[in-house]
C-alpha positions, 0 to 999 in steps of 0.5 A: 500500500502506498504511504500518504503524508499530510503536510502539518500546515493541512494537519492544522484544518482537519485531522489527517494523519500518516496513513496507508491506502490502497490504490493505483492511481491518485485518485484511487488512493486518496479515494480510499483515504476518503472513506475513513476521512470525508471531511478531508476531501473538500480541503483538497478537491474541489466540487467539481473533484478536481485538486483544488488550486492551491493544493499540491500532490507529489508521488514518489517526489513528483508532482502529479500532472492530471490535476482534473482526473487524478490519474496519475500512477501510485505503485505499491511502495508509493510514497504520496505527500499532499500540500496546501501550497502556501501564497504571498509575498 
């Protein structure tokens, strides 16, 4: 199962810990992560479920490139982080 992170700056909106989950595609692992934690999918998805604007996913050190489907591959061993993007100057 892939390993997926929250950046702690996430973690101070909603509870979201370090967790497992199963999946080969982004959206089939946070999908999964969803079931035990709903509240955290409107933090990083829109209503539309597409990744929300300031909203950042990296697998296995890459950021994802299908923002809208999420398709992107996870293997097993995957290591997914998922970022509130921060803006400003």
């Amino acid at each position: 199962m892939a390993r997926v992170t929250f950046t702690s700056n996430l973690r101070r909106h909603v509870d979201c810990p370090v967790v497992e989950a199963r999946g080969r595609t982004v959206r089939e692992v946070l999908d999964s992560v969803f079931e035990s934690n709903g509240r955290l999918r409107t933090y990083i998805l829109d209503d539309q479920a597409a990744l929300r604007k300031h909203m950042t996913i990296l697998v296995d050190g890459k950021r994802v490139s299908d923002l809208t489907g999420l398709s992107d591959k996870v293997l097993p061993k995957s290591e997914v982080y998922v970022l509130q993007a921060l803006s400003g100057g």
